[in-house]
C-alpha positions as CSV (number, residue, x, y, z in Angstrom):
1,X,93.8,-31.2,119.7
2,X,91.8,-32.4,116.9
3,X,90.3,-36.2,117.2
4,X,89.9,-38.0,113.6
5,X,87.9,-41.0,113.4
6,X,87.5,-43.0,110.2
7,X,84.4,-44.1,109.1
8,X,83.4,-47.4,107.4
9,X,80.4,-48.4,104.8
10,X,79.8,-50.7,102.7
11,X,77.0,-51.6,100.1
12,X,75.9,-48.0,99.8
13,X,75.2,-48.3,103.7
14,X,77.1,-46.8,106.6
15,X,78.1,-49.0,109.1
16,X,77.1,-49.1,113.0
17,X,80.8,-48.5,113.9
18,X,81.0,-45.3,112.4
19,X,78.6,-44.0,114.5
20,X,79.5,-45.7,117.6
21,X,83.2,-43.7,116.8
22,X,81.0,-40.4,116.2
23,X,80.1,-40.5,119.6
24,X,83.5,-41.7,121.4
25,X,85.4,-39.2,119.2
26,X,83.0,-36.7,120.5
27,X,83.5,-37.5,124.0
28,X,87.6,-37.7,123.6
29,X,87.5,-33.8,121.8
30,X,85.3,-32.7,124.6
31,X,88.1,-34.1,127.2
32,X,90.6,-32.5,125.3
33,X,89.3,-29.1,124.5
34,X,89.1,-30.3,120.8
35,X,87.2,-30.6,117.6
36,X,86.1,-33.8,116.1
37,X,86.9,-34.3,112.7
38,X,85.3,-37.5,110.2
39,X,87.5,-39.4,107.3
40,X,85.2,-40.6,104.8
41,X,87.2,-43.1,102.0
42,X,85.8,-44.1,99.2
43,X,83.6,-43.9,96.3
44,X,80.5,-41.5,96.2
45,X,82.1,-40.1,99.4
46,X,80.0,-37.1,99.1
47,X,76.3,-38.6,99.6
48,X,78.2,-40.4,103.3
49,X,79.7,-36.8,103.9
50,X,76.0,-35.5,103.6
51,X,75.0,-38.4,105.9
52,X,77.4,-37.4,108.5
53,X,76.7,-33.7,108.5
54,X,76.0,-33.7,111.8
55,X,76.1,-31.6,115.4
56,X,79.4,-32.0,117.2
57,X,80.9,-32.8,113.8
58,X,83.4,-30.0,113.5
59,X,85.0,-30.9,110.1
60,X,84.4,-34.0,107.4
61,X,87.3,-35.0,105.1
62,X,86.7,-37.2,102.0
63,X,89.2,-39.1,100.0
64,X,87.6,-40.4,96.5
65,X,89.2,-43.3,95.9
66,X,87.9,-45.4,92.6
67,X,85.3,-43.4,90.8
């Protein structure tokens, strides 16, 4: 089973709560034999993506949205 969290910034900044997710989507794809996968929305998705690049990430997504 694959675990997706959502992640939030705002002001060019990530937020706390998407790493707080990082590590409780972790520990839920661990319990379940699964992967963690990361949503990133937004615009300049791609430098958050970089951010986020990260062990026991197994996949990022981003959605563009406004650019």
């Amino acid at each position: 089973m694959t675990v997706l969290a959502v992640t939030e910034h705002r002001r060019g900044e990530l937020r706390a709560p998407s790493f707080e997710l990082i590590t409780a989507g972790r520990r839920l794809a661990d319990d379940l034999g699964g992967e963690l996968h990361l949503a990133v929305i937004g615009g300049d998705v791609e430098r958050y993506a970089d951010q986020l690049n990260r062990e026991g990430v197994d996949g990022i997504h981003t959605v563009a949205v406004g650019e």
